[in-house]
VMD Tcl script that builds the backbone (N, CA, C; Angstrom):
set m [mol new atoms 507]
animate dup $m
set s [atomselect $m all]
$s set {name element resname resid chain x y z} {
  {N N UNK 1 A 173.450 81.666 -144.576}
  {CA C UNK 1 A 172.771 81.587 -143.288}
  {C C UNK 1 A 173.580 80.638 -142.408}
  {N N UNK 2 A 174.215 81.105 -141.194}
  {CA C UNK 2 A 174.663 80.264 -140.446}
  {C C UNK 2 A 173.523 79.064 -139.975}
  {N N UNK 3 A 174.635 77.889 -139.251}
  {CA C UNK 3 A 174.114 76.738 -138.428}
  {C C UNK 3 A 172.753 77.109 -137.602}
  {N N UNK 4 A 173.112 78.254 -136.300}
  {CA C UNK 4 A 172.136 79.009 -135.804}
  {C C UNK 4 A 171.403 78.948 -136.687}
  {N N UNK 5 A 170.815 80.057 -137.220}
  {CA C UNK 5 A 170.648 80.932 -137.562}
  {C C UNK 5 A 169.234 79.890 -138.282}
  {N N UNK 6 A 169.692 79.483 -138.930}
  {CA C UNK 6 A 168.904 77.889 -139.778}
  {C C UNK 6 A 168.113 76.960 -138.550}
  {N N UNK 7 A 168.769 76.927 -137.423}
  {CA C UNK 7 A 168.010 76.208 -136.860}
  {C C UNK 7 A 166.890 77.385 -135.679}
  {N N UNK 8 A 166.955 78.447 -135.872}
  {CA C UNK 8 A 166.434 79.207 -134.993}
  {C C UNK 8 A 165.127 79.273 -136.345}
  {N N UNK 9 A 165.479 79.577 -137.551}
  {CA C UNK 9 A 164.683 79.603 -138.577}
  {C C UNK 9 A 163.799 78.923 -139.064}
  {N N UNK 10 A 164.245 77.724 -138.478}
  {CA C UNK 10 A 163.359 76.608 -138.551}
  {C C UNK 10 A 162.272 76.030 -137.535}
  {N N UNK 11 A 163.423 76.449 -136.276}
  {CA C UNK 11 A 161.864 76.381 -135.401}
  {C C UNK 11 A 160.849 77.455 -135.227}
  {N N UNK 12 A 160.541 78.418 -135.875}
  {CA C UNK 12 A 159.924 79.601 -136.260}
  {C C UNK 12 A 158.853 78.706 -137.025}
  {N N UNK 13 A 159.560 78.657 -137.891}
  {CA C UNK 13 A 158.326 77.927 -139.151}
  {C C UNK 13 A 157.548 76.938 -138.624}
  {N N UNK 14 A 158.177 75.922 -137.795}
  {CA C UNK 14 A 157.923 74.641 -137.821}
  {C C UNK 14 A 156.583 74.883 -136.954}
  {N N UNK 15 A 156.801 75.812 -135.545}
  {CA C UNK 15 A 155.944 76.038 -134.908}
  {C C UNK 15 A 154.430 77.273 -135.315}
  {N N UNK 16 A 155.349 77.804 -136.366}
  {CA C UNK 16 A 154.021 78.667 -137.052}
  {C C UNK 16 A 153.002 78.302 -137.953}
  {N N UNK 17 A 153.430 76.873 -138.550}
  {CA C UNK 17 A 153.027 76.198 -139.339}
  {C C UNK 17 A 152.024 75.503 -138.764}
  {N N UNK 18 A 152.326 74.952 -137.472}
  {CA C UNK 18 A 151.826 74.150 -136.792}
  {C C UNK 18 A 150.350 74.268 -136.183}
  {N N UNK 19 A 149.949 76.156 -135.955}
  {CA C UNK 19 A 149.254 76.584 -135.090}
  {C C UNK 19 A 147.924 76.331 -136.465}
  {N N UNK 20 A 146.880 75.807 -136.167}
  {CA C UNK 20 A 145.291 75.814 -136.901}
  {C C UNK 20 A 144.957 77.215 -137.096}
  {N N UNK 21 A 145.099 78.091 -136.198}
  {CA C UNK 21 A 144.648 79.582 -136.068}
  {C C UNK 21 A 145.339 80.487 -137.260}
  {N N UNK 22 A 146.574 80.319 -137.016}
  {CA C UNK 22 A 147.742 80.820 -138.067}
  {C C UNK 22 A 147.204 80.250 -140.060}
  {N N UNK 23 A 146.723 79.230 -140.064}
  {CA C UNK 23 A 146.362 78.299 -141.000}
  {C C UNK 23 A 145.205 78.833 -141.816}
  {N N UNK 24 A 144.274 79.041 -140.809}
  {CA C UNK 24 A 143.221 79.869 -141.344}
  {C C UNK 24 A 143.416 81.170 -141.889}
  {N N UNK 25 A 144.292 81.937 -141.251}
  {CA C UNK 25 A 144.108 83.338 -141.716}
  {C C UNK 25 A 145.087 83.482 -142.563}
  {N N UNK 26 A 145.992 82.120 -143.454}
  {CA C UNK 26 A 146.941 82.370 -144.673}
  {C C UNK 26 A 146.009 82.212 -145.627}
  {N N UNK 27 A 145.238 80.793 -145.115}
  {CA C UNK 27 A 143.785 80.645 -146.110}
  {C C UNK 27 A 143.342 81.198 -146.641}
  {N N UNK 28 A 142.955 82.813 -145.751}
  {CA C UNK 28 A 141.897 83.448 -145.920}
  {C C UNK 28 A 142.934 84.649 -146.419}
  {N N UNK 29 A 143.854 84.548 -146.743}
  {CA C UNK 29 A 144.234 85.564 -147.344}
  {C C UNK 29 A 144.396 87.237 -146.622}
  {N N UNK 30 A 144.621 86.909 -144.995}
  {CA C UNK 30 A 144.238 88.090 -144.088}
  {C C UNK 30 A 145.359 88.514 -143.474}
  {N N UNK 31 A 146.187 88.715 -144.086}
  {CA C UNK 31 A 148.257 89.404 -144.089}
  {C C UNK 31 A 147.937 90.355 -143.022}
  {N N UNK 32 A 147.274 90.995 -142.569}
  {CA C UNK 32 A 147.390 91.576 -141.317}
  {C C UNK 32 A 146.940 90.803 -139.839}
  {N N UNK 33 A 146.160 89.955 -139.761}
  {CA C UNK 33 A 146.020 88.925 -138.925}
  {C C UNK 33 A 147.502 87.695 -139.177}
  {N N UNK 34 A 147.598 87.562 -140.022}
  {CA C UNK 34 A 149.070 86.867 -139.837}
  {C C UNK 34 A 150.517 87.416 -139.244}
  {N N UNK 35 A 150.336 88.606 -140.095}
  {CA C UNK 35 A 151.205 89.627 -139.678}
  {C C UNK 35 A 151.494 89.717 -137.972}
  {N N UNK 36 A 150.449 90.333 -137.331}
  {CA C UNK 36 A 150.608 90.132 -136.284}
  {C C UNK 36 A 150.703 89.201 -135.291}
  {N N UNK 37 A 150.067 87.890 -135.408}
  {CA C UNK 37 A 150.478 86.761 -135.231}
  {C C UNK 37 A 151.951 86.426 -135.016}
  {N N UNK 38 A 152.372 86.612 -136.047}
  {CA C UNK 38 A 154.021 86.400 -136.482}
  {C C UNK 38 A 154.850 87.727 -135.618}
  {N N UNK 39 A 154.359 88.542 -135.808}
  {CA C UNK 39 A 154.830 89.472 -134.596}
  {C C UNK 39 A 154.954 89.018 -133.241}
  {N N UNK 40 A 154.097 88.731 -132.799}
  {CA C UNK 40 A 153.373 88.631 -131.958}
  {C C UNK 40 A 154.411 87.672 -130.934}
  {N N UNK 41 A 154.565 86.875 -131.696}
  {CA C UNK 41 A 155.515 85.604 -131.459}
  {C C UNK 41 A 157.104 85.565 -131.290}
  {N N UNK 42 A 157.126 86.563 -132.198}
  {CA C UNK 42 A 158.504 87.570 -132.080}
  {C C UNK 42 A 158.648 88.148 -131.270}
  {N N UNK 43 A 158.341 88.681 -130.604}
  {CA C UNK 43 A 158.138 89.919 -129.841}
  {C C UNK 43 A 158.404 89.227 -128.144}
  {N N UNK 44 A 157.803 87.578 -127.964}
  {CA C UNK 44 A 157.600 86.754 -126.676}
  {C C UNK 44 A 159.150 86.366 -126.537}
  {N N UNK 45 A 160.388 86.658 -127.578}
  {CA C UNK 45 A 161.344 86.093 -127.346}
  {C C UNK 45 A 162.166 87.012 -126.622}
  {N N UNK 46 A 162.984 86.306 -125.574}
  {CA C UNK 46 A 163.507 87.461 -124.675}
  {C C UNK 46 A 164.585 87.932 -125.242}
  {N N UNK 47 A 165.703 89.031 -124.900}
  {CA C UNK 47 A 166.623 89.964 -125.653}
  {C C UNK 47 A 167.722 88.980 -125.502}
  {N N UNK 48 A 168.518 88.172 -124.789}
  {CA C UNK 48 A 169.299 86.974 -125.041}
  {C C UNK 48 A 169.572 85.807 -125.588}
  {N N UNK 49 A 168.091 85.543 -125.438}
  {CA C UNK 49 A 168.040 83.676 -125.635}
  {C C UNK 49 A 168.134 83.589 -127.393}
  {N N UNK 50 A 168.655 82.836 -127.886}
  {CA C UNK 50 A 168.891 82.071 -128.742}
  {C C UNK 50 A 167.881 81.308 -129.403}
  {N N UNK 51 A 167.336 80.539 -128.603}
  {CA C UNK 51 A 166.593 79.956 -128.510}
  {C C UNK 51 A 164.804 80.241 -128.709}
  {N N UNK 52 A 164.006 81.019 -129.929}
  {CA C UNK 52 A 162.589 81.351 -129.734}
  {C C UNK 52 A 161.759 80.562 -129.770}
  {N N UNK 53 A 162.183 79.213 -129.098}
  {CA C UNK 53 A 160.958 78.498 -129.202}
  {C C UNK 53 A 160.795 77.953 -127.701}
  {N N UNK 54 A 160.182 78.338 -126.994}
  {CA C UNK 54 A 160.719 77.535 -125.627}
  {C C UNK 54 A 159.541 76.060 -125.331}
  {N N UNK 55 A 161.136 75.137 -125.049}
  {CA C UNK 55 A 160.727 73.560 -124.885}
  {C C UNK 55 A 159.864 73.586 -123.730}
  {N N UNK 56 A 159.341 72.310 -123.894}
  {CA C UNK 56 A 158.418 71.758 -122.640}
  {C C UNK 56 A 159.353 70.471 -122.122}
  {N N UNK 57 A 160.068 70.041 -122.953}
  {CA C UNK 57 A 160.612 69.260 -122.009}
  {C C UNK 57 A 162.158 69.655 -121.532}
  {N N UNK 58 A 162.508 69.168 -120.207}
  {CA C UNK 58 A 163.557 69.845 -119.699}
  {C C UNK 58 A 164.535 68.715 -118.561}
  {N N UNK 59 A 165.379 69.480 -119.502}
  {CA C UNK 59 A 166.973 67.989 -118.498}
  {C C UNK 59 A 167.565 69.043 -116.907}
  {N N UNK 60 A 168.585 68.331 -116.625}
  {CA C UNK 60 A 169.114 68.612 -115.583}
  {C C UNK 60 A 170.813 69.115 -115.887}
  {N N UNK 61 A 170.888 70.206 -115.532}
  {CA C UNK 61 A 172.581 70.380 -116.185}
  {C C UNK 61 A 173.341 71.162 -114.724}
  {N N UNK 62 A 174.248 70.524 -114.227}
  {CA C UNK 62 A 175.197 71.103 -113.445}
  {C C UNK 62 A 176.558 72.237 -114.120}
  {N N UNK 63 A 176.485 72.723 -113.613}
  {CA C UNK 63 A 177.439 74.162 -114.050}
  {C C UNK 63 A 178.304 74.559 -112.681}
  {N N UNK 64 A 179.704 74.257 -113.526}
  {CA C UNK 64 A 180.524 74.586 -112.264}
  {C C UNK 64 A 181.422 75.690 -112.276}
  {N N UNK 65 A 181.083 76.733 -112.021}
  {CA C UNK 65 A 181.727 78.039 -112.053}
  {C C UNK 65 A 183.202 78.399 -111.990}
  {N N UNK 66 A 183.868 79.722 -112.053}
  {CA C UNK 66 A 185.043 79.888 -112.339}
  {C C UNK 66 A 185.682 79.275 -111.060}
  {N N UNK 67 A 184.928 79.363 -109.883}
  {CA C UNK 67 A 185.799 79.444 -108.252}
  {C C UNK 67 A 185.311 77.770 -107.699}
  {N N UNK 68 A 184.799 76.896 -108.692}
  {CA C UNK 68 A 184.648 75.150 -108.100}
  {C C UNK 68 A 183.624 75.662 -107.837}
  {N N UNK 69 A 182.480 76.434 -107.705}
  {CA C UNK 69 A 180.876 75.979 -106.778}
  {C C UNK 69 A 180.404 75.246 -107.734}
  {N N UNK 70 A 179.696 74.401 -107.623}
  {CA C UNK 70 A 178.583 74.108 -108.566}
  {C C UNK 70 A 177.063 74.597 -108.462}
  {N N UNK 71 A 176.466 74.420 -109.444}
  {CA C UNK 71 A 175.322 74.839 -109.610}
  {C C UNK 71 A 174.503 74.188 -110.505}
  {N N UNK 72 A 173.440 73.462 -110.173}
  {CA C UNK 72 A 172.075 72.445 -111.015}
  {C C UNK 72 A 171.222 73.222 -110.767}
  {N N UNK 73 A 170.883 73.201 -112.076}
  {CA C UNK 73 A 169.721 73.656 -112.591}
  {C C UNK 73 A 168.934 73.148 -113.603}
  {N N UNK 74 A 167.377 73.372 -113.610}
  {CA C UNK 74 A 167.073 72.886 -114.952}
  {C C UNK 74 A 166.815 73.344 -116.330}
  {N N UNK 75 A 166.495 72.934 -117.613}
  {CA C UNK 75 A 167.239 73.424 -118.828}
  {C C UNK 75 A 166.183 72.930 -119.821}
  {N N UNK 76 A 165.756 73.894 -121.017}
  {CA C UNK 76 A 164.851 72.949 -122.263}
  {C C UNK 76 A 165.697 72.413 -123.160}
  {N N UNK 77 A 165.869 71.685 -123.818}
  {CA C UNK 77 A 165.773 70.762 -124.553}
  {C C UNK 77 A 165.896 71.980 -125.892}
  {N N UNK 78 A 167.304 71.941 -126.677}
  {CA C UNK 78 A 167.562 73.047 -127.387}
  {C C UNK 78 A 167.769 74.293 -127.361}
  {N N UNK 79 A 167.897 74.275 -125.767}
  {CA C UNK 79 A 168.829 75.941 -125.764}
  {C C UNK 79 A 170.538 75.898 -125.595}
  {N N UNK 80 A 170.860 76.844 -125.387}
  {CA C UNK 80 A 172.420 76.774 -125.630}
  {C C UNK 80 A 172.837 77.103 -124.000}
  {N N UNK 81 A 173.863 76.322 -124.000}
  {CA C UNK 81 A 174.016 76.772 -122.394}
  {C C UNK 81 A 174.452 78.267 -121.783}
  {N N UNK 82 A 174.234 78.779 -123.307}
  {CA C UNK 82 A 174.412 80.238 -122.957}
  {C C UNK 82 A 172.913 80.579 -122.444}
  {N N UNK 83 A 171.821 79.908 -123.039}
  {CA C UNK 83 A 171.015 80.716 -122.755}
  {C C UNK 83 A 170.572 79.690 -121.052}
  {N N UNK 84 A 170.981 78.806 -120.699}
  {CA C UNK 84 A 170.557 78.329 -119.231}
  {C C UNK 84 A 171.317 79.422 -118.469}
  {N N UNK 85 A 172.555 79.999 -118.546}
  {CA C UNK 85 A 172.941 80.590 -118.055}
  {C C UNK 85 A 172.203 82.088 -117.483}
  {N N UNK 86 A 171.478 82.848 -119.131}
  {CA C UNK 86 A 171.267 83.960 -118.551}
  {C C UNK 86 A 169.682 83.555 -117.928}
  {N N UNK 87 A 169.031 82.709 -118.740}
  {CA C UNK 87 A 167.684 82.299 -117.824}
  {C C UNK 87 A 167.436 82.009 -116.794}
  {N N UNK 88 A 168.501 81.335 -115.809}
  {CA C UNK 88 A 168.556 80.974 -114.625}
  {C C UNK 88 A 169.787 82.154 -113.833}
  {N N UNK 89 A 169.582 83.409 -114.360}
  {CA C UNK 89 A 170.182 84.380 -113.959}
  {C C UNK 89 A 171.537 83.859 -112.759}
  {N N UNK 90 A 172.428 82.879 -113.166}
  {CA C UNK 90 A 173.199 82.943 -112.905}
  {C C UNK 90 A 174.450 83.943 -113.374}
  {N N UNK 91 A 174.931 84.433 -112.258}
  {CA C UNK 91 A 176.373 85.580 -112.875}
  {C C UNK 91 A 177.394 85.379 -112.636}
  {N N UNK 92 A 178.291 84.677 -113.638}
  {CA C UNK 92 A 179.133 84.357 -114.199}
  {C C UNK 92 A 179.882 85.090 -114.545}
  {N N UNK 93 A 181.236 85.658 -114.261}
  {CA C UNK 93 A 181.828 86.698 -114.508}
  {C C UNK 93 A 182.075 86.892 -116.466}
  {N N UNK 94 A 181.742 87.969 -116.647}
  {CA C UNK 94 A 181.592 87.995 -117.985}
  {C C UNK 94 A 181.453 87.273 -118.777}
  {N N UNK 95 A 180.090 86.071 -118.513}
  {CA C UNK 95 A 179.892 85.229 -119.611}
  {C C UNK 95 A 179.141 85.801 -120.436}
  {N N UNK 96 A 179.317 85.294 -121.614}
  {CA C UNK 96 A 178.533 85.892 -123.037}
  {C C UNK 96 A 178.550 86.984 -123.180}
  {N N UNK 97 A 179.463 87.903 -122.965}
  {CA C UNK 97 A 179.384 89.644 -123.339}
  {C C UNK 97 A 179.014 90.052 -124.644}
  {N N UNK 98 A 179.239 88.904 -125.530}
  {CA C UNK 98 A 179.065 89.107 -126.707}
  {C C UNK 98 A 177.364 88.876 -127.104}
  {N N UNK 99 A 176.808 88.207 -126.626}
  {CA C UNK 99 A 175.329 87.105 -126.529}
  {C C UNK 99 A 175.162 86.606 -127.333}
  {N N UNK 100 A 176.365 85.876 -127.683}
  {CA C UNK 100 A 175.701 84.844 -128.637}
  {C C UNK 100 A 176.118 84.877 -130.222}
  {N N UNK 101 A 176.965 85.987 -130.125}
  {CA C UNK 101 A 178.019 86.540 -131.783}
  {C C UNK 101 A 179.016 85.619 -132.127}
  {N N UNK 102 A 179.115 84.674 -130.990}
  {CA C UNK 102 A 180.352 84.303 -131.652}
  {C C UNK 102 A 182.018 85.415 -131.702}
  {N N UNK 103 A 181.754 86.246 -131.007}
  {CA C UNK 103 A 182.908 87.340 -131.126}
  {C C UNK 103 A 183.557 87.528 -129.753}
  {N N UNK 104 A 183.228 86.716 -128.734}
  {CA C UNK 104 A 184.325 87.053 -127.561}
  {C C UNK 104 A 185.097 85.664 -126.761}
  {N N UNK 105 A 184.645 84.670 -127.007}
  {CA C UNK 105 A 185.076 83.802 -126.376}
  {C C UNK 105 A 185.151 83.551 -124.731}
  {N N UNK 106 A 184.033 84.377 -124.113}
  {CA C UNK 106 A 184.045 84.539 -122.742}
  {C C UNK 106 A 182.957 83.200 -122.188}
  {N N UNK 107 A 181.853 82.663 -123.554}
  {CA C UNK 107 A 181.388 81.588 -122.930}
  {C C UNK 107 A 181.931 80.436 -122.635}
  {N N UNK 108 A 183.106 80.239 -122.979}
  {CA C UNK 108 A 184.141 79.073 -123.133}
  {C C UNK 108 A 183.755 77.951 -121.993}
  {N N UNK 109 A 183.208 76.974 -122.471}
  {CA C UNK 109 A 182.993 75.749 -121.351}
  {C C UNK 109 A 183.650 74.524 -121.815}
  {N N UNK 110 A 184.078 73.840 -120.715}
  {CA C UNK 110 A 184.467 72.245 -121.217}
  {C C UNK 110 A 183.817 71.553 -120.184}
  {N N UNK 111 A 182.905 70.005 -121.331}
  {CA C UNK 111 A 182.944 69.228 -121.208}
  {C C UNK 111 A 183.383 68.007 -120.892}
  {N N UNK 112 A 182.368 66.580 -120.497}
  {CA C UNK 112 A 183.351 65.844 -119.647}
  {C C UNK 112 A 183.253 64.882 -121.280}
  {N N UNK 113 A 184.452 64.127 -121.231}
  {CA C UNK 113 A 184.299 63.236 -122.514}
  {C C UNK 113 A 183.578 62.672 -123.182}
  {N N UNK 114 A 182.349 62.013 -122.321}
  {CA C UNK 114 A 181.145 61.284 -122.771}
  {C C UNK 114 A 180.259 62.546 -123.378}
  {N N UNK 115 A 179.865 63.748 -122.937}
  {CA C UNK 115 A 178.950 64.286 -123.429}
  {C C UNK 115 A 179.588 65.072 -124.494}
  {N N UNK 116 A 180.945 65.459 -124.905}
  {CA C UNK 116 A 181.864 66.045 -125.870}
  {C C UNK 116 A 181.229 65.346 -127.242}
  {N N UNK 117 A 181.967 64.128 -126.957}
  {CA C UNK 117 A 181.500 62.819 -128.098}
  {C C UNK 117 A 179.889 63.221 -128.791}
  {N N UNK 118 A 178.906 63.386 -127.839}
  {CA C UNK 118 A 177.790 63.681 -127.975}
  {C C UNK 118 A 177.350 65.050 -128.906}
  {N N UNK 119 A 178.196 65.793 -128.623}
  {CA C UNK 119 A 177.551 67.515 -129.480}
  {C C UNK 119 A 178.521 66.930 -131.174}
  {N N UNK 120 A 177.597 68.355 -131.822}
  {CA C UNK 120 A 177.803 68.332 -133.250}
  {C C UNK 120 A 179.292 69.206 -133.593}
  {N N UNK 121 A 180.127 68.697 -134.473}
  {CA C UNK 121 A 180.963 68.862 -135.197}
  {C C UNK 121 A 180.963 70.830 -134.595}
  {N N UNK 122 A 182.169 71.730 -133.876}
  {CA C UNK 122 A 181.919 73.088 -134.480}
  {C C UNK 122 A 181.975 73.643 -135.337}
  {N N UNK 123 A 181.316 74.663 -135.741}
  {CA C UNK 123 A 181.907 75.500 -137.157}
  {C C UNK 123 A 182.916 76.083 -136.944}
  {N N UNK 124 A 183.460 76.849 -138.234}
  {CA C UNK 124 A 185.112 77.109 -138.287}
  {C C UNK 124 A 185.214 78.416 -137.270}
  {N N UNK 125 A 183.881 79.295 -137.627}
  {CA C UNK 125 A 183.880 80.584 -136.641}
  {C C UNK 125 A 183.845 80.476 -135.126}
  {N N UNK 126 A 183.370 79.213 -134.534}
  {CA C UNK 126 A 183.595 78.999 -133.044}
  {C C UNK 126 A 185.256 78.453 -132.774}
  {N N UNK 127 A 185.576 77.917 -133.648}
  {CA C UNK 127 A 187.325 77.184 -133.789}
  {C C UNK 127 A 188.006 77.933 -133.361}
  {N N UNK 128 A 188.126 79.024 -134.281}
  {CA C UNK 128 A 188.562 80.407 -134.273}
  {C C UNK 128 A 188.254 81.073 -132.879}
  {N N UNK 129 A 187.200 81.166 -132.569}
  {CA C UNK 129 A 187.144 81.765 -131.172}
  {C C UNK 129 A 187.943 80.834 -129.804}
  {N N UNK 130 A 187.786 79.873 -130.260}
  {CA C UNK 130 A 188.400 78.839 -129.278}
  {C C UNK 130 A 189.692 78.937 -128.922}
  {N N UNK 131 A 190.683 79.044 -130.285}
  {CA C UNK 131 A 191.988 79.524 -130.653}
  {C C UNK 131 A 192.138 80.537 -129.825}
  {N N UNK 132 A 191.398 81.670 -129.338}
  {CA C UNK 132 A 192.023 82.720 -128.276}
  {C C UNK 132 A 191.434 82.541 -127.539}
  {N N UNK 133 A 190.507 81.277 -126.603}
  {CA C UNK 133 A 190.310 80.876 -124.896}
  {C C UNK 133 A 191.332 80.601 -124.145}
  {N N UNK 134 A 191.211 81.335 -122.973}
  {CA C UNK 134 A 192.131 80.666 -121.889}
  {C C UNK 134 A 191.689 79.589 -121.812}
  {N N UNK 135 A 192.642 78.198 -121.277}
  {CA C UNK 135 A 192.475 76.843 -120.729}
  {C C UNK 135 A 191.665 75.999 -121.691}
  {N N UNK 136 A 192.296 76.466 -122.983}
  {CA C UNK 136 A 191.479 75.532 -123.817}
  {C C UNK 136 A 191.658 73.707 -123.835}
  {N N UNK 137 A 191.047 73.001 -123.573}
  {CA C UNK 137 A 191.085 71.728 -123.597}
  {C C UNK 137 A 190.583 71.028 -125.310}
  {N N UNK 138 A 190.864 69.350 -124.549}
  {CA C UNK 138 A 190.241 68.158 -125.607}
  {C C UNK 138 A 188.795 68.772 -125.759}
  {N N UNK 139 A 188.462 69.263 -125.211}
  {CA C UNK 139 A 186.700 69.153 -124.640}
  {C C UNK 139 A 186.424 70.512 -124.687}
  {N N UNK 140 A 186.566 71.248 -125.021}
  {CA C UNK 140 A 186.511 72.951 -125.040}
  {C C UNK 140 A 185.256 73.111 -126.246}
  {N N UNK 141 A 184.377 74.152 -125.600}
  {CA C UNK 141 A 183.413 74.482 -126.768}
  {C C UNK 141 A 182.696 76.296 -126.272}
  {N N UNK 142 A 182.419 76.713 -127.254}
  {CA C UNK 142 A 181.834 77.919 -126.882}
  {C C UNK 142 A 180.098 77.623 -126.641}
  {N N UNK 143 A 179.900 78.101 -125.051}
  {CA C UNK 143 A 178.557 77.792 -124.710}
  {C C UNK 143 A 177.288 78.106 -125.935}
  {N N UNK 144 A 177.547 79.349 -126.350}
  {CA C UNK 144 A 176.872 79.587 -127.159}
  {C C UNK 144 A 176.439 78.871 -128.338}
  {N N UNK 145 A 177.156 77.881 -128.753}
  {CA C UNK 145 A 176.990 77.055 -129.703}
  {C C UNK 145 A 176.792 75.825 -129.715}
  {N N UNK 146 A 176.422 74.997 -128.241}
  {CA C UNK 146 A 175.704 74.124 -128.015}
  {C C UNK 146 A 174.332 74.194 -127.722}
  {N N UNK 147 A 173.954 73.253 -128.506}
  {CA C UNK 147 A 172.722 72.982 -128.532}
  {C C UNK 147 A 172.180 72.019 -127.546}
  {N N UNK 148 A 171.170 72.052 -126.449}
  {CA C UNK 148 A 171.268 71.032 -125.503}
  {C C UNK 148 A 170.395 69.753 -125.845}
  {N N UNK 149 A 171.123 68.354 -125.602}
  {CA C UNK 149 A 170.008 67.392 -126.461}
  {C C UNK 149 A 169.617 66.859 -124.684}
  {N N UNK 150 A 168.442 65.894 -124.929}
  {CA C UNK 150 A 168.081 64.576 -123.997}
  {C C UNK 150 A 169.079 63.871 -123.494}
  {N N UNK 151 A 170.114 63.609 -123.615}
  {CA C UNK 151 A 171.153 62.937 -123.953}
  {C C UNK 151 A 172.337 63.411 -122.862}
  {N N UNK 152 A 171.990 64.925 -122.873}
  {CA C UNK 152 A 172.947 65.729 -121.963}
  {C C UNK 152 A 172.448 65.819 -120.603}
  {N N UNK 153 A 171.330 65.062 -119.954}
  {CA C UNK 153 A 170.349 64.959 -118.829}
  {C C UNK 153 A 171.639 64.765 -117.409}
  {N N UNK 154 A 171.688 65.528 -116.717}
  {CA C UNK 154 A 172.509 65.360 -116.067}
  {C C UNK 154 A 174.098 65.751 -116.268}
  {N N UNK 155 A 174.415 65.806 -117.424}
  {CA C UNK 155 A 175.731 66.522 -117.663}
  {C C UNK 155 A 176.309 67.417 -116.199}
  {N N UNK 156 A 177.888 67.564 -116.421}
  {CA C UNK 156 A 178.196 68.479 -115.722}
  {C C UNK 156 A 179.314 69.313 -116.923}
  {N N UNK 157 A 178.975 70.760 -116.707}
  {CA C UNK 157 A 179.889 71.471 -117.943}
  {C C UNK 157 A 180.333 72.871 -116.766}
  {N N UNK 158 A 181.966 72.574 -117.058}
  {CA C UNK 158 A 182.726 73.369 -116.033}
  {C C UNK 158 A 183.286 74.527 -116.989}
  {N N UNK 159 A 183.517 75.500 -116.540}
  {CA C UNK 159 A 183.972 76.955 -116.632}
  {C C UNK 159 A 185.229 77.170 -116.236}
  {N N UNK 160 A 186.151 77.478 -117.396}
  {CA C UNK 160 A 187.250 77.494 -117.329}
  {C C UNK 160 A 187.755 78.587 -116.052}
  {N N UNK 161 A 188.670 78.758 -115.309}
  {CA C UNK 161 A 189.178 79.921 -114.216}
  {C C UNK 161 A 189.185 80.396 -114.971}
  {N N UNK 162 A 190.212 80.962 -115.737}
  {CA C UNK 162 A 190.538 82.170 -116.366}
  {C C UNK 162 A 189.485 82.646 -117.507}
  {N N UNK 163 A 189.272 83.339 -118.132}
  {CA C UNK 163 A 188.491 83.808 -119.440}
  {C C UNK 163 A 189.535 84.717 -120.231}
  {N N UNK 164 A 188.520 85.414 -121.530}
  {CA C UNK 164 A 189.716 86.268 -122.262}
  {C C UNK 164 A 188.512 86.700 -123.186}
  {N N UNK 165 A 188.343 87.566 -123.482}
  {CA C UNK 165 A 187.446 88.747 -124.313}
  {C C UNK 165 A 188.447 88.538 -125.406}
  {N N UNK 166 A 187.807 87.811 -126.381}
  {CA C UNK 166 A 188.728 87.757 -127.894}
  {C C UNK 166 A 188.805 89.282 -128.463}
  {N N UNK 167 A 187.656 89.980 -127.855}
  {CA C UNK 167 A 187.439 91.679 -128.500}
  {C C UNK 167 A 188.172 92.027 -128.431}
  {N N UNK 168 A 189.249 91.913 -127.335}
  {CA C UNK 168 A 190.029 92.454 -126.565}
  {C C UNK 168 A 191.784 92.066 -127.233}
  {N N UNK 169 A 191.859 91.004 -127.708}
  {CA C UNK 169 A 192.861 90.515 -128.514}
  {C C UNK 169 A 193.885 90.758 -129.594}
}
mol reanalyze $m
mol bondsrecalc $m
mol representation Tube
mol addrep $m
């Protein structure tokens, strides 16, 4: 099980666990009232986001596009800046074509040093994707694989000019 994958898995549980309603009807032994429940919940997550748990609390993240505009917007607390991107329906020339596979390298963002320092170690499969970004920097990360903390409140994360569809490679 990937990094994702574990932490998307976990906030599933954490929050299904959580609900009194959900609690009762494992109690009671009623697999079709859970069932759907658990559906149910599934089903509220949109076809992009990463992210199925949506935060209540929320930072501030500037995004500065391929051509210098910038753009602030606001952001929960554990989504990936892939997913501020498609939530705040900004269009970004072919960001995330992939959504989130890890297979194109079109989310490619860099960071400013202080908030770099801040994110977790990448895995070897984003490395690899990195290896075929245009304008890869010190600070280079695939959007998709940041996770946004408290910490990043105000950040600014710029968008390389050029891009490159690793598909394409």
């Amino acid at each position: 099980m990937s990094h994702r994958s574990f932490r998307v898995f976990r906030k599933i549980f954490s929050e299904f666990s959580k609900s009194p309603l959900r609690s009762v009807a494992i109690k009671q032994h009623n697999t079709h009232r859970h069932t759907s429940d658990l559906m149910l919940s599934l089903q509220q997550v949109q076809t992009f986001h990463t992210s199925p748990v949506v935060s209540k609390d929320k930072i501030t993240i500037h995004l500065i596009d391929r051509k210098g505009k910038k753009h602030t917007t606001s952001a929960n607390i554990d989504d990936t800046i892939l997913d501020v991107v498609l939530d705040n329906e900004l269009n970004f020339e072919s960001f995330g074509v992939c959504e989130g596979t890890v297979s194109c390298s079109t989310c490619h963002v860099i960071f400013q040093d202080n908030v770099y320092s801040l994110l977790e170690e990448p895995l070897m499969d984003e490395m690899d994707m990195l290896d075929l970004a245009c304008g890869l920097t010190e600070t280079s990360r695939l959007g998709c694989q940041v996770y946004l903390t408290k910490e990043m409140d105000n950040c600014t994360v710029t968008l390389p000019r050029e891009i490159t569809d690793a598909r394409d490679v």
